[in-house]
N, C-alpha and C positions, 0 to 999 in steps of 0.2 A: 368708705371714706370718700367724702367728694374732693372734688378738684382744688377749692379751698382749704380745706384742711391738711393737704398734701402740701401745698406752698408753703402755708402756716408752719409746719413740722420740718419744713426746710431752712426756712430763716431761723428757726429756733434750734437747729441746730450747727446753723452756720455759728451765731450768734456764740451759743456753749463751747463749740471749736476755737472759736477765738477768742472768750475768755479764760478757757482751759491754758490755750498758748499763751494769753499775757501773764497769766500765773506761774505758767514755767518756766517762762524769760525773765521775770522778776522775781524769782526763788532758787532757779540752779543757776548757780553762782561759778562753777567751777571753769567754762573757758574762759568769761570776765577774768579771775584769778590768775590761771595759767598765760594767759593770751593778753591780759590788760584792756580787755578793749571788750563791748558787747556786742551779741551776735542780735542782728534785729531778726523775727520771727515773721510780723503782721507784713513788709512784702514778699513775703514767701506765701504766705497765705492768698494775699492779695494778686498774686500771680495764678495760685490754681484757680481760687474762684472766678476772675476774670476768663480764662481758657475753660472753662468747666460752666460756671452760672450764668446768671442773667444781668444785666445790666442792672435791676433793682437790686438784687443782690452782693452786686458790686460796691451799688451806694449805701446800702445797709452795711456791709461791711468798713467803709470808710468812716461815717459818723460812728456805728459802737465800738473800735478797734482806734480811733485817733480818741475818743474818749475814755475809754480804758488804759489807753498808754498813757493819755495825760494824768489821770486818778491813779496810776501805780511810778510815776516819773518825776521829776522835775524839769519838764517842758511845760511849756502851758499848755492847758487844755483845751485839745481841740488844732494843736500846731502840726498834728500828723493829717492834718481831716484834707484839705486841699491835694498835696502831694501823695497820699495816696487814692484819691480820686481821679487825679490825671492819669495816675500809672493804670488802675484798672479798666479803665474808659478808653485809651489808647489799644495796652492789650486786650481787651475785650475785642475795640472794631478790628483789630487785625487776626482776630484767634485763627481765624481758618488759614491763615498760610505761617504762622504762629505752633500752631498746635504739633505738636510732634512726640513720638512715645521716645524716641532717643535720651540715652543719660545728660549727653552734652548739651544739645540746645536748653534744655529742664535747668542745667547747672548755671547756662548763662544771660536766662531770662533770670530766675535767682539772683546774681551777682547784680549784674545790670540793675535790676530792678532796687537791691538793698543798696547800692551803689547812688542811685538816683532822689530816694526817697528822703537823705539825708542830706544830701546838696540841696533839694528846693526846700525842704524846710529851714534849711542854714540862711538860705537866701530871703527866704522871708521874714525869717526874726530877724536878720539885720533893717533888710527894708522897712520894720513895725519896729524900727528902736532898740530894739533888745541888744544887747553886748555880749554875746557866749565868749567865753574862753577857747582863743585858737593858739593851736602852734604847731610845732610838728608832731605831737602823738596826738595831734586830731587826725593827719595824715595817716599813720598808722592803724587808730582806729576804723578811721574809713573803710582802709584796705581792708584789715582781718572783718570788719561788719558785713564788706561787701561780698567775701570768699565765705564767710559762715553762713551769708545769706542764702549765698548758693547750695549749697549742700542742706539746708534746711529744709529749700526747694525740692532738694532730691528724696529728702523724706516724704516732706507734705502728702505729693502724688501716689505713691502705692497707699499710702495710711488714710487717708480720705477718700479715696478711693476703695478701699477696702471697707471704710465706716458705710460708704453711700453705697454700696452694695449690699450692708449687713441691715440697712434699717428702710431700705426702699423695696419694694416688689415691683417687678420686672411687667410694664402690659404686653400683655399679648396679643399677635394678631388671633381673631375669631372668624369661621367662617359666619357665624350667625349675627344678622343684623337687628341691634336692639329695639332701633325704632320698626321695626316690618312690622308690620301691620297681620295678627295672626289669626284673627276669627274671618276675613270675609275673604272668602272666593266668588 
């Protein structure tokens, strides 16, 4: 398999990972019910990929994942694509003092981040005209979005992490070098 096709098999399964989770955030319905309020899943996502992938990666993640939210939502579509483009382009350039295996920081990059993702898009539909319905169980929602975000977070990382272990092979160092030149002495 070349180096191409390896990428390719990356993005397609970034891709499936996050339409798998917008299916499951718009089908288990039961902390909505319990809780009243939705748990967003795509910056918890947007958190590993950022600390884990590539910057292109990050952007693919942002255009199929704000257009999948939009085609399963009533936002418009496409209203997650900015605000989650800043989020993973920030934690991306900061990953390396960012990165950490701890439960904690994992839980409040999570929060932070489902915290954040629905403030700037609040702020943008109103600046494009839009009128959402506020009041105080937008406050509430906020809050339990931002705490389930977190904990979503806490999943994400062993489970994708264990996917990207299950379907990658590991290179190895070789001492033999491919390009040596083997007929002439």
């Amino acid at each position: 398999m070349g180096h191409h096709s390896v990428n390719a098999f990356v993005y397609i399964c970034l891709l499936l990972a996050t339409w798998v989770l917008l299916f499951l955030e718009s089908t288990i319905t039961l902390p909505r019910e319990l809780l009243g309020a939705h748990i967003p899943a795509l910056p918890a996502l947007m958190v590993y990929t950022a600390l884990r992938g590539t910057l292109a990666q990050v952007t693919v993640l942002a255009v199929f994942g704000s257009l999948g939210h939009g085609a399963l939502s009533a936002d418009p579509s496409g209203a997650l694509l900015l605000p989650l483009f800043i989020l993973g382009t920030v934690l991306h350039w900061h990953r390396t003092a960012l990165h950490r295996q701890a439960l904690l920081p994992r839980f409040l990059l999570g929060a932070l981040a489902s915290a954040f993702v629905p403030l700037l898009t609040l702020f943008l539909l109103i600046t494009l005209g839009w009128q959402p319905l506020l009041g105080l169980a937008t406050l509430w929602q906020w809050l339990i979005g931002a705490l389930g975000g977190g904990l979503v977070t806490l999943g994400c990382f062993p489970l994708l992490d264990h996917l990207h272990g299950a379907l990658t092979h590991p290179v190895e160092d070789t001492p033999y070098q491919p390009t040596a030149n083997l007929g002439s002495d």
